[in-house]
C-alpha positions as CSV (number, residue, x, y, z in Angstrom):
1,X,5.7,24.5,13.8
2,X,4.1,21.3,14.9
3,X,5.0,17.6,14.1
4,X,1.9,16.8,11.6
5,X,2.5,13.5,10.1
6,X,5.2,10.7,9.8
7,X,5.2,8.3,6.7
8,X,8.0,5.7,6.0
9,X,9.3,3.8,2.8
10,X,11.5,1.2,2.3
11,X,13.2,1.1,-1.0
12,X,15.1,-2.6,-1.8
13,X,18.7,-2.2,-2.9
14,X,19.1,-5.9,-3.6
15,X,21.9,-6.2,-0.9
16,X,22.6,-7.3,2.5
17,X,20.7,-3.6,3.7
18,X,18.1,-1.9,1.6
19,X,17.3,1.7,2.5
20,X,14.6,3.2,4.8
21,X,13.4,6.6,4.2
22,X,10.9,8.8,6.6
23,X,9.0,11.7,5.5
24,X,7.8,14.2,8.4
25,X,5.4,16.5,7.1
26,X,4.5,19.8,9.7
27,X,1.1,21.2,10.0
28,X,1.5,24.1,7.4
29,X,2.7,21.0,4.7
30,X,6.4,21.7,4.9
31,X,8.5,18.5,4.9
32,X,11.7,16.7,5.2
33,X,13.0,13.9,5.2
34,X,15.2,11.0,7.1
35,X,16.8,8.1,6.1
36,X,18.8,5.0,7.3
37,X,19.9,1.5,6.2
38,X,17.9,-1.3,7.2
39,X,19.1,-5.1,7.6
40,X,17.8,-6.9,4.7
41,X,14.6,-9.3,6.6
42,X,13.8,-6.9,9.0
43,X,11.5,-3.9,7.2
44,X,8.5,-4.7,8.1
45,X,9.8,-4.7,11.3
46,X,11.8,-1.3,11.3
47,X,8.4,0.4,9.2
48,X,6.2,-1.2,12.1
49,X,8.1,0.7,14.6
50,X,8.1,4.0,12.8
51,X,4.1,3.7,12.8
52,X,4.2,2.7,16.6
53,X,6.0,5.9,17.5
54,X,4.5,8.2,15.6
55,X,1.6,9.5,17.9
56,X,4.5,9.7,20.4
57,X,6.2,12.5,18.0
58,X,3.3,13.9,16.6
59,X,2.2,17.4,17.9
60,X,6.0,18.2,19.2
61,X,7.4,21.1,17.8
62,X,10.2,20.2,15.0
63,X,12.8,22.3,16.4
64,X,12.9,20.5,19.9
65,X,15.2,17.6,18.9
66,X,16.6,17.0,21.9
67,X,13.3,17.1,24.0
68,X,11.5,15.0,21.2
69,X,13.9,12.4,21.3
70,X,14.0,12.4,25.0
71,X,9.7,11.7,25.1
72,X,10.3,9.3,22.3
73,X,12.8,7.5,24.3
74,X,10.4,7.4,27.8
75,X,7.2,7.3,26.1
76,X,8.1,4.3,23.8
77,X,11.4,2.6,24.2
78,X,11.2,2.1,28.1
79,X,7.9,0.4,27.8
């Protein structure tokens, strides 16, 4: 199973971090999700940076964590 597509959401919680959620969706249409707290100010940012790596995940298989991470760390945050 291949990486297909990556979305991401940001849901306010009216505190000091409001929630970020990310929905990877596989070429057959299975999905899952991720989430993490964001620092209140700075979603745009954090959603930006999901959409910028993206194409870097997309087409990697979804049971390579280890090697995904690795190309998304080389491919996007060493540049």
């Amino acid at each position: 199973m291949k990486i297909a597509r990556i979305e991401s959401f940001i849901l306010g919680t009216k505190s000091s971090k409001d929630l970020l959620f990310c929905r990877v969706e596989t070429e057959d249409g299975t999905y899952g999700w991720g989430e993490a707290y964001v620092t209140a100010g700075k979603e745009t940012v954090i959603a930006e940076c999901v959409k910028a790596m993206a194409p870097h995940v997309i087409g990697r298989g979804v049971f390579n964590i280890r090697h995904t991470a690795q190309i998304m760390f080389e491919d996007f945050a060493i540049r």
